[in-house]
NUKENU-689169 format. One record per residue (C-alpha): residue in three letters; x, y, z. Coordinates in pm, whole numbers, padded with zeros to 5 digits, always signed. Example, Ala and Ser with C-alpha at 12.3 -4.5 7.8 and 13.67 -1.06 7.14 Angstrom:
<recs>
ALA+01230-00450+00780
SER+01367-00106+00714
</recs>
This chain:
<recs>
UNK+00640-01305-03311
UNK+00471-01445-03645
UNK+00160-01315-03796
UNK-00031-01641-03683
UNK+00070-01586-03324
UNK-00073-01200-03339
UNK-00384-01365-03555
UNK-00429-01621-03268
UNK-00373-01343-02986
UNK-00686-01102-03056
UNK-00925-01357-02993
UNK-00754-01463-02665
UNK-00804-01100-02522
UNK-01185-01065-02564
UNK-01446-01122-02777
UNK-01450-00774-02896
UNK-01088-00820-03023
UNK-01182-01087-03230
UNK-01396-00826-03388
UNK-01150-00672-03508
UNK-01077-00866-03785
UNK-01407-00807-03942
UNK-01446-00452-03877
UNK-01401-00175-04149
UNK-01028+00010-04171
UNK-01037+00303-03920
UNK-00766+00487-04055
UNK-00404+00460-04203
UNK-00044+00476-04137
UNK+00055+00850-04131
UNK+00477+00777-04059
UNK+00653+00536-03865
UNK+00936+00673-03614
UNK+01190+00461-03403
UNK+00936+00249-03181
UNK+00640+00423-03250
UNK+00354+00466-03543
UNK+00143+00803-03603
UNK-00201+00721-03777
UNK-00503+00920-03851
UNK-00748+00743-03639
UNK-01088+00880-03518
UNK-01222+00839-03127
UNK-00924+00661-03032
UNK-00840+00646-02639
UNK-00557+00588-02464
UNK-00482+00231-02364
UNK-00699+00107-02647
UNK-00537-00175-02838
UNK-00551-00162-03255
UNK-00468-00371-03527
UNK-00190-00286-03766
UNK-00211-00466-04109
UNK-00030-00412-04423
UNK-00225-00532-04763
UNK+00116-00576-04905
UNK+00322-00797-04639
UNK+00019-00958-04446
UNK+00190-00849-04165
UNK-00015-00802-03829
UNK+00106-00647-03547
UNK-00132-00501-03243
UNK-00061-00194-03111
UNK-00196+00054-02775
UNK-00272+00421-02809
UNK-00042+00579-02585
UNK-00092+00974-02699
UNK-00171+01190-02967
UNK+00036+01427-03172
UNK-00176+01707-03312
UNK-00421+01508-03585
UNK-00300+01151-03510
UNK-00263+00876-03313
UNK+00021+00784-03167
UNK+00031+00386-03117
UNK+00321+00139-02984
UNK+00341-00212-03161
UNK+00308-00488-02923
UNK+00545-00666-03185
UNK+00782-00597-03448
UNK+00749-00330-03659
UNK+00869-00536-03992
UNK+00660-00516-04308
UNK+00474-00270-04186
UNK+00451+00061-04430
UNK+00268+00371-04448
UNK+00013+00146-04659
UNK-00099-00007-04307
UNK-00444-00026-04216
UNK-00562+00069-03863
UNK-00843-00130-03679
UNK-00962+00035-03371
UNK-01085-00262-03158
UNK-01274-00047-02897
UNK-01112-00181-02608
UNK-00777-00229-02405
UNK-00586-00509-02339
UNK-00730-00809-02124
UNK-00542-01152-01996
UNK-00743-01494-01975
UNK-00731-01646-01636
UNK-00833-01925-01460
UNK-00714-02258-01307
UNK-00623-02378-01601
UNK-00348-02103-01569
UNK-00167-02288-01309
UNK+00190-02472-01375
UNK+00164-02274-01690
UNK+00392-02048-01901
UNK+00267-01743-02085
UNK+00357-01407-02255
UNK+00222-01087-02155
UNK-00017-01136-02497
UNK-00145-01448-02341
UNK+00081-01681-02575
UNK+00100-02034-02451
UNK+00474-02062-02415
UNK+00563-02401-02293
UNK+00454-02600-02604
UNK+00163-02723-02422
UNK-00184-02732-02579
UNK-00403-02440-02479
UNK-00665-02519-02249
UNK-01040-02530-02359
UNK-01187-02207-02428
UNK-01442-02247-02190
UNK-01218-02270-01880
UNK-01081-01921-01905
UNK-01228-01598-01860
UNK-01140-01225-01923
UNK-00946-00986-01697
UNK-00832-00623-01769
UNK-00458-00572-01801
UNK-00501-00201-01644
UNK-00714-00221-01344
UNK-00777+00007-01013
UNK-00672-00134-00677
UNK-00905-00235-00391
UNK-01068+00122-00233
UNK-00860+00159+00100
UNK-01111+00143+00332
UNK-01239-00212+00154
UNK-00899-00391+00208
UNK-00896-00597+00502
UNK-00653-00532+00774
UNK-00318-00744+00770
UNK-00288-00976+01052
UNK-00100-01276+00987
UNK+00229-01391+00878
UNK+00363-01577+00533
UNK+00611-01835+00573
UNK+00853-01781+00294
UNK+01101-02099+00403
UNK+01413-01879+00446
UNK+01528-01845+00797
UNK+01704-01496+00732
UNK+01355-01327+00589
UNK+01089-01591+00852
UNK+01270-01466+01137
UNK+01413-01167+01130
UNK+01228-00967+00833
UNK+00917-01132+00844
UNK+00659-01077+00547
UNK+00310-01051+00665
UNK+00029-01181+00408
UNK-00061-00870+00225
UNK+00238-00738+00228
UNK+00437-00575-00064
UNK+00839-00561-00026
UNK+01145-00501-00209
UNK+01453-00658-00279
UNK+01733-00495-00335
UNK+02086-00541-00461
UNK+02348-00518-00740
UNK+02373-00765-01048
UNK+02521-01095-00940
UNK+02421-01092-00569
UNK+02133-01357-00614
UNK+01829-01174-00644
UNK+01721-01440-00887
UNK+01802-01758-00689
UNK+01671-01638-00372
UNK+01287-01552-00539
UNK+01357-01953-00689
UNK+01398-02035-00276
UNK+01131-01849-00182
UNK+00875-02007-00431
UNK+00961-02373-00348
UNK+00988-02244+00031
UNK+00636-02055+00061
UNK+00355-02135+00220
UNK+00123-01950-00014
UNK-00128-02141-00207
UNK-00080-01986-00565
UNK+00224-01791-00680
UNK+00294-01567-00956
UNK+00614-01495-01137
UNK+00641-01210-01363
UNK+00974-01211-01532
UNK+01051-00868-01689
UNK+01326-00863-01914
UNK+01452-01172-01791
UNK+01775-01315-02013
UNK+01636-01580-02260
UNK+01851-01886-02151
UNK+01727-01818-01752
UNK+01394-01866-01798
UNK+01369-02274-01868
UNK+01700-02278-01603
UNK+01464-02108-01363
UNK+01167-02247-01421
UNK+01294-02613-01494
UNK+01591-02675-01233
UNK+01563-02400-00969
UNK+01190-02441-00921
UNK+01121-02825-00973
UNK+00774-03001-01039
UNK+00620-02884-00736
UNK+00639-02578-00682
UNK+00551-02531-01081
UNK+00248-02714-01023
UNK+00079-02422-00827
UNK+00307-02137-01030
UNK+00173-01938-01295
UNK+00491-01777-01494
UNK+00468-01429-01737
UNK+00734-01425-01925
UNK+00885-01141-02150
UNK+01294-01172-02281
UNK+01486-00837-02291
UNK+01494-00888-02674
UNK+01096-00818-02697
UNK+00994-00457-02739
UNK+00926-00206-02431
UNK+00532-00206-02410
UNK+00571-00596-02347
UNK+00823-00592-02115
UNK+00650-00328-01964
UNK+00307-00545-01985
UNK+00439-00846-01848
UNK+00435-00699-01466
UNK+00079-00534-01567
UNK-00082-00900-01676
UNK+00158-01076-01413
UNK-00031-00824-01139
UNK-00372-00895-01319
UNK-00325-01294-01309
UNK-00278-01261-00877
UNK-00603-01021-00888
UNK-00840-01262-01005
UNK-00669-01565-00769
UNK-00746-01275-00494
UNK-01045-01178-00616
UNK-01143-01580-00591
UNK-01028-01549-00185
UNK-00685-01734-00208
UNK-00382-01669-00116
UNK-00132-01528-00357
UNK+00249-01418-00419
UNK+00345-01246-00648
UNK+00725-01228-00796
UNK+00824-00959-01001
UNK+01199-00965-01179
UNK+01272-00718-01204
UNK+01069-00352-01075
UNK+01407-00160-01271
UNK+01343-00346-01581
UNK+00976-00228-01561
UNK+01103+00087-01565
UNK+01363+00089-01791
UNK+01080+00015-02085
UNK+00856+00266-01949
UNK+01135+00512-02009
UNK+01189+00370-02356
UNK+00834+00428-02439
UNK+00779+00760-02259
UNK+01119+00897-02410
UNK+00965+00803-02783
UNK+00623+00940-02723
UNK+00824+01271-02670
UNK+00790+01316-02247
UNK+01110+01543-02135
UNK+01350+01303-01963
UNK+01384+01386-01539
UNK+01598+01156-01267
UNK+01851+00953-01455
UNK+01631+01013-01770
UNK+01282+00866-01660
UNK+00986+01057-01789
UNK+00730+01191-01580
UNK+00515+00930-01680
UNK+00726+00617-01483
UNK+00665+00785-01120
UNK+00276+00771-01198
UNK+00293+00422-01318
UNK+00497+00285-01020
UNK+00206+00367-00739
UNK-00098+00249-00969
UNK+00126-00086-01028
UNK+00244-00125-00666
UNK-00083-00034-00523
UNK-00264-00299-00688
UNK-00075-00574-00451
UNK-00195-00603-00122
UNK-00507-00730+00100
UNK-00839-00724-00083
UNK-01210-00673+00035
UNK-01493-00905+00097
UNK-01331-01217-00047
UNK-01047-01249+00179
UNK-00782-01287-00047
UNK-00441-01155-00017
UNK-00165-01069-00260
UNK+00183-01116-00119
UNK+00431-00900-00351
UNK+00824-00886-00384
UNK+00985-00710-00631
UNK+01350-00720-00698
UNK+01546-00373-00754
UNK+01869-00341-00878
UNK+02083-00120-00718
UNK+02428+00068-00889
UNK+02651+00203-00584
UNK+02433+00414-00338
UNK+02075+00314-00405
UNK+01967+00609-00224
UNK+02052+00775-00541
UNK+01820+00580-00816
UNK+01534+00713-00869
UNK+01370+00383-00907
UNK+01478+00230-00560
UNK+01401+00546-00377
UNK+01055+00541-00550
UNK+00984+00179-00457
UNK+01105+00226-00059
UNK+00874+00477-00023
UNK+00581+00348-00141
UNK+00645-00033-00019
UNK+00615-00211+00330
UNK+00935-00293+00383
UNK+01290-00396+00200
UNK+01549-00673+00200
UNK+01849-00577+00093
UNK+02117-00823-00065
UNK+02497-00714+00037
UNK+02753-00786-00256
UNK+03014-00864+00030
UNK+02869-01109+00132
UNK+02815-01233-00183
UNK+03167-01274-00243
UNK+03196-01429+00055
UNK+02926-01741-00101
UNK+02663-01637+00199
UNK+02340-01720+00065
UNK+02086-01547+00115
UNK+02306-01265+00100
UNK+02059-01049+00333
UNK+02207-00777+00497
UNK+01990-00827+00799
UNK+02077-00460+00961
UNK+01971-00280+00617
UNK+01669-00485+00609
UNK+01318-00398+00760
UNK+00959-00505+00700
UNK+00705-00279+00836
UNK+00461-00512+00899
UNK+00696-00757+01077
UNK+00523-00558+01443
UNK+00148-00600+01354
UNK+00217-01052+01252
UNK+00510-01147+01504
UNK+00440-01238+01883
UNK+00581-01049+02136
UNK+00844-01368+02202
UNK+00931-01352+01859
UNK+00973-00974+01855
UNK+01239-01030+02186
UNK+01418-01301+01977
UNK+01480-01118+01685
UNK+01550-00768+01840
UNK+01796-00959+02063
UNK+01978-01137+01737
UNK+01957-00766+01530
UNK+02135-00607+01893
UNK+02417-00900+01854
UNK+02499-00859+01515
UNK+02537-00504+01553
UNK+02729-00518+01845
UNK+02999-00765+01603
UNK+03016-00480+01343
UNK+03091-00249+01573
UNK+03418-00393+01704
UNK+03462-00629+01372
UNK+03749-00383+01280
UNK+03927-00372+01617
UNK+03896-00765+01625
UNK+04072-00825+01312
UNK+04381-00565+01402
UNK+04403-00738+01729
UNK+04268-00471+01893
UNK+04002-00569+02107
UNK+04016-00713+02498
UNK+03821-00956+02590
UNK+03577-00842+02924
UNK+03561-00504+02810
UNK+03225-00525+02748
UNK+02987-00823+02854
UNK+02760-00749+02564
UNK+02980-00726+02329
UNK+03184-01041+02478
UNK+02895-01218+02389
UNK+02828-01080+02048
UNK+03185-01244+01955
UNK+03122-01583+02140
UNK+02771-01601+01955
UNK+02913-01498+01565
UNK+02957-01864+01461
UNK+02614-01969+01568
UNK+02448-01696+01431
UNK+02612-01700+01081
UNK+02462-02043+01086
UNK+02140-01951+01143
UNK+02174-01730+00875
UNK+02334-01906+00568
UNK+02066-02166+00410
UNK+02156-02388+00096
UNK+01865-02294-00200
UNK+01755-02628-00123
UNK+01700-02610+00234
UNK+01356-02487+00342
UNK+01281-02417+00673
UNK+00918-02445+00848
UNK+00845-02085+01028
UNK+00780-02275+01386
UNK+01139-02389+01328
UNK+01263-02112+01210
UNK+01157-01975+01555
UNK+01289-02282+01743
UNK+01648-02238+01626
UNK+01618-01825+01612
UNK+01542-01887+02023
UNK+01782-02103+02066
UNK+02087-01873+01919
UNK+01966-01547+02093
UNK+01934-01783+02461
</recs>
């Protein structure tokens, strides 16, 4: 990022970072060591942002205390570390990262340093105000109780996993199963009135094919988009879930409804294990620090219902998955602290079955407390048939299986055509939940 962009970014985050600027040096490069700089710096605390700049290069770079190492400071660039020296002045700036919101927000594109993106002209200071990046969830006795349902638009999820407003879920699979184009489905499909999607790592030539084709006008119109490629340094990859979490908070906060998409929860992690690994934290599961399974429940926690002003935030987060899950430390973290999880089956995949939902791994906890007791029959009845086709699946394709040797069964078979219809759904096929219901009735009849 240029020096300009880091010179226009302070003032963005607060008035007291535009203080910085015209404060006194605080203290000095000490040494400079793979992705992280050691200063002498006095009263620094951690998650306060500085101000690295070098009298030689001009170069200015903002950083966040993340630890200390006996007499210093230890601080990770938001930025690249280039012309920076041990000649670099530190500027304490007395306060942690912040993210402007507001309406103006909406159908726009930013970076987790609040960088307008989309070659749009920034709106008018007025119309934006200041949130924090790190902020504590709702007290759980304030949140109000969830009690209805979200229409996402895809008959698989409506119908047979159904995501409750409030709700926070996962969605898991390998690379290449459509993680990716089904989040695209689900943001033209939803019913929610403001969505947020927090790309983490994404590949640089996906986002404007996301954003641009997938999505469409529309459903950009009401979008707000954090966007941080994998070539940008950990902290803000790392930050782009934190300000893409903080953006649906104040849309809560102002009694709306919200979703929030986060691509991807492992890349999230990934850079919190690149930082954590620097600062010097002994590596644990698969080489995350100790420091990742703290950050995953204050990040995950912050979704959810909120308190007086009856807003909700909706979360999914995608996971990917290498083999057996059950053995990442990352997906087992996020099934046990989320409501519920939609897993994508690489079989079926293959097989161009989109959404590639593997209905009978799936489950959303919440699915009881929003679905009527009609729709609970319907979809029980649907989960019994498809279960009852795996069973025998096998003994079907060797030519094994009689016909009338089980009524149940018998009607599993006769019923696998129309419910693999009722299943696959084009991305550009959205279906309204009352129909969803209609045809998920009329399959399980």
């Amino acid at each position: 990022m240029s020096a300009n962009a880091f010179g226009d970014l302070l003032p963005r985050l607060g008035e007291r970072f535009a203080l910085a600027q015209t404060r006194p040096v605080n203290g000095r490069v000490r040494r400079i060591r793979g992705l992280l700089v050691y200063a002498s710096l006095e009263g620094a605390g951690i998650g306060e942002i500085c101000y690295l700049r070098d009298p030689v290069s001009g170069r200015r770079v903002a950083a966040e205390v993340i630890g200390f190492e006996e007499e210093n400071v230890v601080l990770s660039p938001i930025g690249e570390l280039q012309g920076l020296s041990t000649r670099s002045e530190v500027i304490a700036t007395g306060s942690a990262q912040g993210v402007a919101v507001g309406d103006a927000l909406l159908g726009r594109v930013i970076s987790p340093l609040g960088d307008w993106l989309d070659g749009r002209a920034a709106p008018a200071p007025g119309s934006l105000r200041h949130y924090p990046v790190h902020a504590e969830p709702p007290a759980p006795l304030s949140r109000q109780l969830i009690e209805q349902p979200l229409a996402l638009g895809v008959r698989a999820i409506d119908g047979l996993n159904t995501v409750a407003r409030g709700q926070r879920v996962g969605l898991f699979g390998e690379a290449g199963v459509g993680k990716s184009s089904l989040l695209s489905a689900i943001v033209r499909g939803s019913s929610a009135e403001i969505v947020v999607l927090g790309l983490v790592g994404e590949r640089g030539r996906e986002v404007r094919e996301l954003l641009d084709v997938q999505l469409g006008a529309d459903a950009r119109q009401r979008t707000v988009c954090v966007v941080s490629t994998s070539d940008r340094p950990a902290i803000e990859r790392a930050r782009a879930a934190m300000v893409a979490t903080s953006v649906a908070e104040y849309f809560r906060d102002q009694g709306r409804d919200v979703l929030l998409l986060v691509d991807s929860l492992t890349r999230f992690a990934r850079a919190q294990r690149e930082i954590g690994l620097a600062a010097g934290e002994p590596p644990t599961r698969r080489g995350y620090p100790p420091s990742l399974f703290a950050a995953l429940p204050r990040l995950l926690e912050r979704a959810g219902p909120g308190g007086a002003s009856g807003g909700t935030i909706t979360a999914i987060y995608t996971v990917l998955t290498e083999g057996d899950g059950m053995l990442d430390p990352v997906a087992e973290e996020a099934r046990a602290i989320l409501d519920g999880h939609i897993v994508l089956s690489a079989d079926l995949a293959r097989r161009d079955h989109f959404p590639a939902i593997d209905i009978l791994a799936s489950r959303s906890r919440l699915m009881e407390n929003v679905a009527n007791a009609e729709h609970r029959r319907d979809a029980g009845k649907m989960r019994e048939l498809m279960a009852r086709y795996r069973d025998v699946e096998l003994l079907l394709q060797v030519g094994e299986y009689r016909e009338g040797s089980d009524a149940a069964t018998d009607e599993a078979i006769h019923k696998r055509a129309e419910v693999e219809a009722f299943l696959r759904q084009s991305r550009d096929d959205h279906s309204a939940f009352e129909d969803t219901l209609k045809q998920l009735r009329e399959v399980v009849q």
